[in-house]
N, C-alpha and C positions, 0 to 999 in steps of 0.2 A: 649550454649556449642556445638550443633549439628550444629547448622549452622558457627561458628567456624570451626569444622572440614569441612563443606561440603566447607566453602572455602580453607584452608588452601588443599584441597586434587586436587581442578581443577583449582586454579589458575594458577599451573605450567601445567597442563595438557593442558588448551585451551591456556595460552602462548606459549605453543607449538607448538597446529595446528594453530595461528599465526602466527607464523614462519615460519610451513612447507609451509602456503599457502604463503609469501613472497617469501620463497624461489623459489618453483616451477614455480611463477608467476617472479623472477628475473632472474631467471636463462635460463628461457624458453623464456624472451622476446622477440628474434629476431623472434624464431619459430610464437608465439602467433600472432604476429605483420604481418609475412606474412601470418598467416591464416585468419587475419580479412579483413587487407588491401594488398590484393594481388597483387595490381596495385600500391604500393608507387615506387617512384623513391630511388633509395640508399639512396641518403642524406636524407629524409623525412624518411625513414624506421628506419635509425639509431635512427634519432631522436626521434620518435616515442616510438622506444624501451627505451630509457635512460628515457624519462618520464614517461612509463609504469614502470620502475623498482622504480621508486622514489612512485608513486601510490601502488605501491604489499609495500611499506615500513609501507602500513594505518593499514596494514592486523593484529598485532598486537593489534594496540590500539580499531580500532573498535572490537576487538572479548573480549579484559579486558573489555572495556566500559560499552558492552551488559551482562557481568558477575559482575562487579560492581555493575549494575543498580538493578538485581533482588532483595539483599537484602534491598533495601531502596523502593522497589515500593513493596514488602511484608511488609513494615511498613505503608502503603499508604504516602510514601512520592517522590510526581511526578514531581517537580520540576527540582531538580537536574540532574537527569536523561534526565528528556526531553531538559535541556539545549544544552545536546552532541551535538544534530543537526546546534544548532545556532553558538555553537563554533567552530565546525568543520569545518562550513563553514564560517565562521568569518575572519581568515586570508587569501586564497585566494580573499573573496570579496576587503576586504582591500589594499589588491597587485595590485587587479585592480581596481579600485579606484586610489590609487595612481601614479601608475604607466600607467595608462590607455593605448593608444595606443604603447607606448615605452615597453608594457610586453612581455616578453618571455614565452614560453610554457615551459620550464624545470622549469623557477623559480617560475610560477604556481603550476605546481607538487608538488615543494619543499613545499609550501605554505600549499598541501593541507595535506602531513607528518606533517608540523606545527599543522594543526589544530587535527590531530587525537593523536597527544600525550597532546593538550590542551585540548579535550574533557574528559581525563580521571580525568585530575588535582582536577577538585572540586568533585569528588568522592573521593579518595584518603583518606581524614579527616572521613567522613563518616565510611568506611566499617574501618578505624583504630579503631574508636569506638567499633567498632562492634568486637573486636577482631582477624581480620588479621593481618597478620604479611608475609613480603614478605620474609624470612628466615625457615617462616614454609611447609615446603613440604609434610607432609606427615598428614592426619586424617583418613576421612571418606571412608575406601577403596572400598565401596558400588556406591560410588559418581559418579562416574564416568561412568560405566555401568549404572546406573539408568539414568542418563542425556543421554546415548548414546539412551536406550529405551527410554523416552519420545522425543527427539527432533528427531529422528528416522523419525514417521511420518511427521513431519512440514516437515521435509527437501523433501520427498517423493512427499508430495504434491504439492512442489514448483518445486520440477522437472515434475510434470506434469501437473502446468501453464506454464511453457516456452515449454513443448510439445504441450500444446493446441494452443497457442499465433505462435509457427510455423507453425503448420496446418494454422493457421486462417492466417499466412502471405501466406501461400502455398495456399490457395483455390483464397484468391486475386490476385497472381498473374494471374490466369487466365482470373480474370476478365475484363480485358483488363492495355492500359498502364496507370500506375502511380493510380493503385488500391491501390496497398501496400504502395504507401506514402499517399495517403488518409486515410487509416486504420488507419498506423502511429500517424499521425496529432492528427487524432479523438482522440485515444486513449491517446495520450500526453494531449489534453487539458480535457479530464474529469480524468486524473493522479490529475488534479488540487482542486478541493473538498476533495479531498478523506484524505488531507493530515490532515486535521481537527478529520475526521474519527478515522486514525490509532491513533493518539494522545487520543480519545475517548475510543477507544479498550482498549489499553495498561493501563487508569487508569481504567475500568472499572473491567481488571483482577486483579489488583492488590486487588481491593476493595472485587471483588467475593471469590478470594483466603483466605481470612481472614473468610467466614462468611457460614455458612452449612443452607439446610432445605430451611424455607420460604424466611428468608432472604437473601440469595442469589436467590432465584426466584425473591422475588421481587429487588433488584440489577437488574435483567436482565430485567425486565420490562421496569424501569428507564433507564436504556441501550437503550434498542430497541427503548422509546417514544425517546430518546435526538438524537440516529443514523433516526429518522425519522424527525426529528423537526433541524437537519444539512440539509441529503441530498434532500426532496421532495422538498423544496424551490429549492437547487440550481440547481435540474432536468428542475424543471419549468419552471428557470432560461433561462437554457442552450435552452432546446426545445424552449421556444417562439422567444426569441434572436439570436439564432444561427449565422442567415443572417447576421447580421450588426455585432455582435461579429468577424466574420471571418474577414468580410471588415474592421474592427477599428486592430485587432490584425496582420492579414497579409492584406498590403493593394491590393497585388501584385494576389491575389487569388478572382475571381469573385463570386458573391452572386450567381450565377446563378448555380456555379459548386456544384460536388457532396458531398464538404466537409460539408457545412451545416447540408444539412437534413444526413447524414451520423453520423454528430456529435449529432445530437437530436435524432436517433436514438439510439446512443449509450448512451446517458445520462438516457435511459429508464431502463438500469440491476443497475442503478446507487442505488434506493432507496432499490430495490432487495437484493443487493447485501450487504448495509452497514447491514443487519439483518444476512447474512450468520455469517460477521465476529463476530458480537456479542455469535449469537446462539456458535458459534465454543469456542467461551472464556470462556462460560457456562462450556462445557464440558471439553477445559483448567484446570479450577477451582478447578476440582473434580480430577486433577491427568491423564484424560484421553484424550490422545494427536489420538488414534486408529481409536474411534468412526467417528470424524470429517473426516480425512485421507478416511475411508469408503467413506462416504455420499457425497465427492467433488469427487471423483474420480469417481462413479457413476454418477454424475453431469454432468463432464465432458467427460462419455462417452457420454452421450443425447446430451452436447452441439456440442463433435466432428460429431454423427452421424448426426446432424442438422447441421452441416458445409457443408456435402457433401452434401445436399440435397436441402434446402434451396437459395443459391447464385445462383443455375440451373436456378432457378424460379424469384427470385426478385432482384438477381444484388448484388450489396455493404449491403443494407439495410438487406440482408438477415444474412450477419455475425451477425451483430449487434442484429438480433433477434435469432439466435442462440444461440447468448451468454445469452442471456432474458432467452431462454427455460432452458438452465444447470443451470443457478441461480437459479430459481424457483426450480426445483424439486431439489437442493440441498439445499434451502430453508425448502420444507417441509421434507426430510428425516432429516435433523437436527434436525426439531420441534417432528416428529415423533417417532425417534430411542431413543428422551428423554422425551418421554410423556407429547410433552411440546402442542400439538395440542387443548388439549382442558382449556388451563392455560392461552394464550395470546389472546390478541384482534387482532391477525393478519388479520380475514376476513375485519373487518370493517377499517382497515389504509392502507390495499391492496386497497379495494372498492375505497375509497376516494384516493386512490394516481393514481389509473386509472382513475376516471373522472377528476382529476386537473391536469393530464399530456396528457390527452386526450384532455382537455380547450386548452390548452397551443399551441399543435398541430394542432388545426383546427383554431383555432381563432388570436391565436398571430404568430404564426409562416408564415401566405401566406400573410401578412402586407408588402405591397410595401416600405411604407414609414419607412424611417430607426428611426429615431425620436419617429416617434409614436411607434416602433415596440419595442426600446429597453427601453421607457419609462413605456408604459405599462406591459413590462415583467417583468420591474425592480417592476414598484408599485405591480403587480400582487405577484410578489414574498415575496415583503417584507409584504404585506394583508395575505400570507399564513403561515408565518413564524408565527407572531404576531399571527395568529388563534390561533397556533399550540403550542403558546406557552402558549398561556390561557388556552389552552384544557389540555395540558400536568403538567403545573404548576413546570419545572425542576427545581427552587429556593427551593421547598419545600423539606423537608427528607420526 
């Protein structure tokens, strides 16, 4: 009956800041469109706008979608939900596909408003179950203020990743030309593990949500072995391989230049970092969106004040450790600020994730030969995965 009300009270309320954001995002598109791309020619700018206005059209369905999903991922049912992704992106794949070089950038657009009102579709039946009703307006008048406080911090914090992420563009610029598309690159291909991660996150809160005390400690355990038994493999991965992944993925980019070791650099905050999101869903679980919000912004002062100091000294490689330095100490203020320091085995999967990514880096990474370099990274990888999965045992409850 309560969660009846909690929807029946914000489904018209976030379909609204749906709206508003289409709106301001349609209305504003020529503005938007000369603040991103300040050098389009007319015709290209117009263009640009009409297809930005069909894109602000997602803003809707993505915001039900993500309201949708909560009550079926508090039943621990992940499926559904995580489909949104595939759907969404299902009819623009398709359009091109189809249409392949003959495709138009408007009726990509249109494609991609296709998929964000198909994304909602198979929820629909679901939360009817559940008792919504798209005629009921009015329940939980708490609803709404309470969701303002908790998503309050997430939003906070995410405003100050794309502060830190400008800085970190800002500090590369100096570092000579074509720093900031180095950064870039790095950054887009270690975007690429990660997406196995969030999908980890998202059921691990669903499950922690449901369960108080030990068993959601131990929940988080299981969490933390399965986000270590993902990314230390595909760190390893990344570090030993880099060289010849660059050459196989851009042929046009030399093994010699900085994107390599830039990018094994950056695959180091990788195994770091899949432990913040977990530790953070912990305290998710428990109603408390604050604590986290704390402990990363702390984080990310140490990383900003290692921004400036660091690149002085070691060039590109130094972002990359920068961001190492904010993960760790937002790392342990997470474990800290929840007493969770002396609960996890974190000394001994830190231990062992610096000598195997430390291996990775001396041994497989200065391999002239491209064959050998990307075979051995691969078997090294998949030797560590298999350790890690005996050790860990993730089939078992």
């Amino acid at each position: 009956q309560r969660q009846q009300a909690w929807l029946a009270s914000l489904s018209p309320r976030l379909l609204g800041v749906g709206l508003a954001l289409f709106a301001v995002l349609a209305l504003g598109a020529p503005l938007w469109v000369r603040l991103i791309g300040p050098g389009l020619d007319a015709e290209a700018h117009a263009e640009a706008a009409a297809n930005l206005r069909w894109l602000a059209a997602c803003a809707p369905g993505l915001v039900m979608h993500g309201l949708f999903s909560i009550p079926l991922q508090a039943r621990q049912r992940f499926v559904l939900p995580g489909l949104g992704s595939l759907l969404f992106n299902l009819p623009p794949v398709l359009y091109l596909f189809i249409r392949g070089s003959a495709s138009d950038s408007g009726e990509l657009a249109m494609s991609f408003f296709a998929g964000s009102v198909l994304m909602c579709l198979p929820l629909l039946a679901p939360v009817w179950s559940f008792g919504w009703r798209p005629w009921q307006v009015t329940g939980d008048k708490l609803a709404g203020r309470e969701l303002l406080g908790r998503i309050g911090p997430l939003l906070a914090s995410n405003v100050a990743s794309q502060g830190l992420a400008l800085l970190e563009r800002l500090i590369a610029s100096y570092l000579g030309e074509g720093a900031v598309t180095w950064v870039n690159l790095a950054r887009k291909l270690i975007n690429l593990p990660l997406i196995a991660l969030m999908s980890l996150n998202q059921v691990l809160l669903g499950m922690m949500s449901g369960e108080q005390g030990q068993q959601r400690l131990a929940l988080l355990r299981r969490g933390l072995d399965a986000a270590t038994l993902l990314s230390l493999p595909a760190a390893l991965g990344l570090i030993g391989a880099s060289p010849v992944l660059i050459h196989l993925l851009m042929p046009t980019q030399s093994a010699d230049g900085p994107l390599p070791a830039l990018l094994a650099w950056f695959a180091t905050p990788l195994v770091f970092g899949a432990w913040n999101a977990m530790l953070a869903r912990y305290a998710y679980a428990s109603g408390d969106t604050r604590l986290p919000l704390r402990c990363e912004l702390l984080g990310s002062g140490v990383n900003a004040l290692l921004l400036v100091l660091l690149p002085y000294f070691l060039g590109l490689p130094g972002i990359a450790l920068a961001a190492l330095g904010g993960v760790i100490v937002t790392n342990l203020l997470l474990m800290q600020r929840q007493q969770l320091l002396g609960q996890l085995g974190w000394p001994l999967q830190w231990g062992l994730s610096a000598v195997l990514l430390g291996f990775a880096a001396v041994i497989l990474h200065p391999l002239q030969n491209d064959g050998w370099q990307l075979g051995l990274s691969t078997v090294t990888a998949a030797l560590v995965l298999g350790g890690l999965a005996g050790w860990f045992k993730p089939w078992k409850q």
